[in-house]
Z-matrix of the N, CA and C atoms (Angstrom, degrees):
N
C 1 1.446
C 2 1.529 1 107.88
N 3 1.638 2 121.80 1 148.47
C 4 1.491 3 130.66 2 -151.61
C 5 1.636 4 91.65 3 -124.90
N 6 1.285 5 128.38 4 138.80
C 7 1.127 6 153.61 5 162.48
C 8 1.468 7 106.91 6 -73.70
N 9 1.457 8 137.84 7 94.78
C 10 1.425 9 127.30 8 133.47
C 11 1.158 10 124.55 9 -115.09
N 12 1.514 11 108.38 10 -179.07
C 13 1.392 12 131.06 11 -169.64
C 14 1.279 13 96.58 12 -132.87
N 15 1.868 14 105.06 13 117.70
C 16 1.067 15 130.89 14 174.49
C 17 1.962 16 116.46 15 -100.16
N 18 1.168 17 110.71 16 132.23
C 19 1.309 18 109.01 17 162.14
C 20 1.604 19 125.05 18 -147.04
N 21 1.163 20 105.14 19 175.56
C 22 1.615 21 100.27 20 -174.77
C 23 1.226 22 125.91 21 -169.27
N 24 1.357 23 124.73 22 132.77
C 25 1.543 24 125.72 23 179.49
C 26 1.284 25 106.95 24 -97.45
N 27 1.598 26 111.72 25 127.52
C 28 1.695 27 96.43 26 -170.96
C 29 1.647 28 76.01 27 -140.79
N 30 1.160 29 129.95 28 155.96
C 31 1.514 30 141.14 29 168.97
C 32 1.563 31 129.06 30 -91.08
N 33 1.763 32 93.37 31 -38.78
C 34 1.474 33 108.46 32 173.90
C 35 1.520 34 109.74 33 -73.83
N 36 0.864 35 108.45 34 122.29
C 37 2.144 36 116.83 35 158.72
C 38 1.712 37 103.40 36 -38.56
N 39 1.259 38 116.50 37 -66.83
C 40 1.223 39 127.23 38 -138.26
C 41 1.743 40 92.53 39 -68.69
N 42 1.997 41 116.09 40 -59.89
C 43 1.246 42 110.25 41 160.37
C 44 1.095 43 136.23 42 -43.63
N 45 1.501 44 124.37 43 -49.60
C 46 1.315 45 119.64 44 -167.99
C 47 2.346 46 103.31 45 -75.49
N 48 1.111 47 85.60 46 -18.25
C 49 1.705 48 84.24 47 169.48
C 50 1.434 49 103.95 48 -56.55
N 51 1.097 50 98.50 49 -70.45
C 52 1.992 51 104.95 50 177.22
C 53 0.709 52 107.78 51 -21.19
N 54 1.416 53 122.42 52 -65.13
C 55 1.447 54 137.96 53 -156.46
C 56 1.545 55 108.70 54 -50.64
N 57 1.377 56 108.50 55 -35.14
C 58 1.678 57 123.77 56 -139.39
C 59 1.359 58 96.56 57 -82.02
N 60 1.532 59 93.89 58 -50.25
C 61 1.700 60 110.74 59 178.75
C 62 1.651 61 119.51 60 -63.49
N 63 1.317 62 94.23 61 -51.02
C 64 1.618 63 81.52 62 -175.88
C 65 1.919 64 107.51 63 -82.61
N 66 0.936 65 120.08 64 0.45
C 67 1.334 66 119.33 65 152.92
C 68 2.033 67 124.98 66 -67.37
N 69 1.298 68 97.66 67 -22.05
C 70 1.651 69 117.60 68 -179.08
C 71 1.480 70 93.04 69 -75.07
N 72 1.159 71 127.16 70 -36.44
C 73 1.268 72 147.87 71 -171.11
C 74 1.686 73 95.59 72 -59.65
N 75 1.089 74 128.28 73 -21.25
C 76 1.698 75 125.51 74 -159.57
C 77 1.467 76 115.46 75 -133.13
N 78 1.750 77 104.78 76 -19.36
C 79 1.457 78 100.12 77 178.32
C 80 1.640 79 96.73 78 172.57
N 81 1.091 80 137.37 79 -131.38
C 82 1.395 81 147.94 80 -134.24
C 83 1.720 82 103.63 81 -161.42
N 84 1.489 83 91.02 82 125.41
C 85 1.743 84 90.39 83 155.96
C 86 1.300 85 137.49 84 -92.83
N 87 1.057 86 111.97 85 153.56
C 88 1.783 87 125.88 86 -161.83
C 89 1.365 88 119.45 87 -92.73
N 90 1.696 89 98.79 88 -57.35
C 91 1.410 90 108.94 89 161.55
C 92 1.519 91 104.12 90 -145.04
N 93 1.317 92 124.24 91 -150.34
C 94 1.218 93 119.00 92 -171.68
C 95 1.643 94 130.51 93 -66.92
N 96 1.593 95 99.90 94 -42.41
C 97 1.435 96 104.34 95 164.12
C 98 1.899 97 106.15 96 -126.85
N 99 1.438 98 112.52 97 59.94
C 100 1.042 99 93.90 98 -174.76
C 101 2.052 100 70.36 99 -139.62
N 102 1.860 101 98.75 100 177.78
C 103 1.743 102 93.24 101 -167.71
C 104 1.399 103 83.54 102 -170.70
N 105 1.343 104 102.55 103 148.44
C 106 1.558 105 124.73 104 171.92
C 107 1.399 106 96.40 105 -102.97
N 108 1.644 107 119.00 106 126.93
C 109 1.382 108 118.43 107 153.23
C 110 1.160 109 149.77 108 -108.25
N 111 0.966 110 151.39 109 158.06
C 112 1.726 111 134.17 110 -178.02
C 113 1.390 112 79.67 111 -127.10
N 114 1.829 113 95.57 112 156.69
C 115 1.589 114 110.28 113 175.59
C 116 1.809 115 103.20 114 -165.95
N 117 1.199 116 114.78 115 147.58
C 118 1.140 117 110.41 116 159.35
C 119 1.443 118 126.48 117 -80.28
N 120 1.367 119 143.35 118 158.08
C 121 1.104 120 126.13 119 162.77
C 122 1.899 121 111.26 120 -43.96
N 123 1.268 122 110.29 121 -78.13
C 124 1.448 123 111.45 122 179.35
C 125 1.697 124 124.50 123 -33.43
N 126 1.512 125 107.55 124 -14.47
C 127 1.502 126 121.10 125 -175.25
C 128 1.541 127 112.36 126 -74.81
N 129 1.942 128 99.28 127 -31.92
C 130 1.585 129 88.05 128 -166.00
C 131 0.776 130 126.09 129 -57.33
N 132 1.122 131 118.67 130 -49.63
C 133 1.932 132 130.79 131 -161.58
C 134 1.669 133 106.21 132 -38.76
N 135 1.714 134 83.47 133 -52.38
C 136 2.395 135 94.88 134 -168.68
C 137 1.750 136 76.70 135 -55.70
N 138 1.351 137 121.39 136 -57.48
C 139 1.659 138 92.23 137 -145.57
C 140 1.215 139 97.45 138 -75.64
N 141 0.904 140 156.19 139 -57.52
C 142 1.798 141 124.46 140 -162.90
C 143 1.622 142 121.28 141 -51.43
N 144 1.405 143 105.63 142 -40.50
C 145 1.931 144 112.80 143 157.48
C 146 1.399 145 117.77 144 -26.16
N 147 1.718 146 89.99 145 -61.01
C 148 1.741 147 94.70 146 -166.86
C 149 1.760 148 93.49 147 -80.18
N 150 1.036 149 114.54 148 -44.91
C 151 1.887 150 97.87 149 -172.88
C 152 1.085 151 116.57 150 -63.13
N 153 1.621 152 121.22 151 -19.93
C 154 1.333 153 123.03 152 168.24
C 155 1.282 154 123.49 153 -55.02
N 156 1.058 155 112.92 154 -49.56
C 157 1.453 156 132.26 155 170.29
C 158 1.712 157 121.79 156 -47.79
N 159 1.401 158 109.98 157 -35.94
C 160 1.123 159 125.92 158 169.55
C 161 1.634 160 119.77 159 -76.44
N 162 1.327 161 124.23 160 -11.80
C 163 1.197 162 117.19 161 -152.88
C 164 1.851 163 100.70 162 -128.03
N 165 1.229 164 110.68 163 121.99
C 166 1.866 165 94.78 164 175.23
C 167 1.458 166 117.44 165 -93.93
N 168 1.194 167 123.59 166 174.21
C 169 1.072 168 137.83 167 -157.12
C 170 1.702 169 124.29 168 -61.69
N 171 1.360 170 96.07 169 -12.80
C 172 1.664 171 120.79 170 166.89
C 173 1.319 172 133.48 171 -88.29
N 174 1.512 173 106.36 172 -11.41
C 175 1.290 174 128.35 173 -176.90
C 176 1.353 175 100.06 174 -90.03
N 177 1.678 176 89.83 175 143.79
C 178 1.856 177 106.11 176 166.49
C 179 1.435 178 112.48 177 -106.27
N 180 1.477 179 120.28 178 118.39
C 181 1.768 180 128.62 179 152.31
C 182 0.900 181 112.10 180 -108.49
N 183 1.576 182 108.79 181 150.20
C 184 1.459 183 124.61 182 163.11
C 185 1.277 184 116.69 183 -145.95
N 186 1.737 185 130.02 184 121.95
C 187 1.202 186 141.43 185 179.62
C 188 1.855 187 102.21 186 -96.72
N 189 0.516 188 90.26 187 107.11
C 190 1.747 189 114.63 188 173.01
C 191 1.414 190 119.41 189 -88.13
N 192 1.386 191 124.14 190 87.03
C 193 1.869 192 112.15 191 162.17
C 194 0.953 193 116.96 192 -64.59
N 195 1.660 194 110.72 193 145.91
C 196 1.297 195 144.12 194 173.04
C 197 1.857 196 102.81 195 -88.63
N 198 1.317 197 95.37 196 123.96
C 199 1.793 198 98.69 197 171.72
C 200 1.199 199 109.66 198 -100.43
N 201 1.539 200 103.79 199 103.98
C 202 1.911 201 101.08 200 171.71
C 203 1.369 202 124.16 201 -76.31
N 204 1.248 203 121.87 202 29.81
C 205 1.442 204 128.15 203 175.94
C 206 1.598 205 126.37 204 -80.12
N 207 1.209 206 106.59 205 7.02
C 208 1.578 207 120.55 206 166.97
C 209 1.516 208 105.56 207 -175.52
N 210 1.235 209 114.72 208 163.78
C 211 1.906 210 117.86 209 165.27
C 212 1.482 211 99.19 210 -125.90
N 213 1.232 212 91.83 211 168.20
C 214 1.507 213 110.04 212 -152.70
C 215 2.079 214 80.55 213 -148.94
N 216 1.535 215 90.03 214 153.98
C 217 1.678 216 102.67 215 -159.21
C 218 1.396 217 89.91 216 -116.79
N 219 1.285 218 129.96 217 115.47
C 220 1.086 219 124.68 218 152.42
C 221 1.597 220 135.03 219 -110.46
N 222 1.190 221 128.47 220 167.44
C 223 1.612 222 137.88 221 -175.38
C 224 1.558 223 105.89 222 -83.17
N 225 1.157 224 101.73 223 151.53
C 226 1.260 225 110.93 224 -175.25
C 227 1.750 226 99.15 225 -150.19
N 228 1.178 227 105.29 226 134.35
C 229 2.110 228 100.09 227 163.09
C 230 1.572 229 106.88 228 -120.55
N 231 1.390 230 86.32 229 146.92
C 232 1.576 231 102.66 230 -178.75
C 233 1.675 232 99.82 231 95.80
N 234 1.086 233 135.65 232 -6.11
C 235 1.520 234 110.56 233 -133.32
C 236 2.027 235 70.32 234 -159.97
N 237 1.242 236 87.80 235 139.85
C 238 1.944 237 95.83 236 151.72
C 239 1.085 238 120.80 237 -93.78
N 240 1.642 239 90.17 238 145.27
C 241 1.863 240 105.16 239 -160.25
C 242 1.586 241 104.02 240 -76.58
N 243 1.530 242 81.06 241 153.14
C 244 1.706 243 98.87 242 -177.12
C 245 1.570 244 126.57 243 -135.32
N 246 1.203 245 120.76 244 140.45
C 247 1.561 246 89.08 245 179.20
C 248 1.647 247 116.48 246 -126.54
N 249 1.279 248 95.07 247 161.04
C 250 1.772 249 113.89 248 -165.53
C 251 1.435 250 110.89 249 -116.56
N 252 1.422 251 98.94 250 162.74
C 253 1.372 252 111.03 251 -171.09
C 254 1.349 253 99.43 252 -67.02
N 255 0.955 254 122.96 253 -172.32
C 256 1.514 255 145.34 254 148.32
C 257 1.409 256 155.54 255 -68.80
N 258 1.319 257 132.57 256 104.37
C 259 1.254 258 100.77 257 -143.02
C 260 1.468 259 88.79 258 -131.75
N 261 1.881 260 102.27 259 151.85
C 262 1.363 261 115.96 260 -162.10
C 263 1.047 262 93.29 261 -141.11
N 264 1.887 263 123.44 262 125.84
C 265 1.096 264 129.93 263 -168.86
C 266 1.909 265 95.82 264 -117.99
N 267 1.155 266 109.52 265 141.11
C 268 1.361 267 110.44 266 177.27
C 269 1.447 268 115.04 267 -108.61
């Protein structure tokens, strides 16, 4: 199972609801339009199909991998610290 980070600018209420939900469907939200995902390799394909489907042509997504090839410790306030993988954006 693959670690991403999903986000999205959607304008419509009604879509980006969709969005919200069937994103709950994959992992946890972060902040409002931002999402932690889990996926199998074999999973992706259906999910971009089906999110495709959800999303019109004005809308912004972005699925983001997480590289678990090291963690990295970060700070946090208010909150106990935790640490996360690493992430390498190309």
């Amino acid at each position: 199972m693959s670690l991403y980070i999903a986000s999205y600018d959607i304008s419509d209420d009604r879509r980006r609801t969709r969005v919200a939900r069937y994103l709950l469907q994959y992992g946890s939200r972060l902040q409002k339009s931002v999402y932690e995902v889990f996926l199998d390799p074999d999973e992706l394909s259906e999910f971009r199909l089906e999110l495709g489907a959800l999303l019109a042509e004005r809308d912004e997504f972005a699925l983001i991998p997480v590289d678990e090839r090291g963690t990295r410790a970060t700070s946090s306030w208010q909150r106990e610290l935790a640490r996360f993988d690493a992430v390498i954006l190309v």
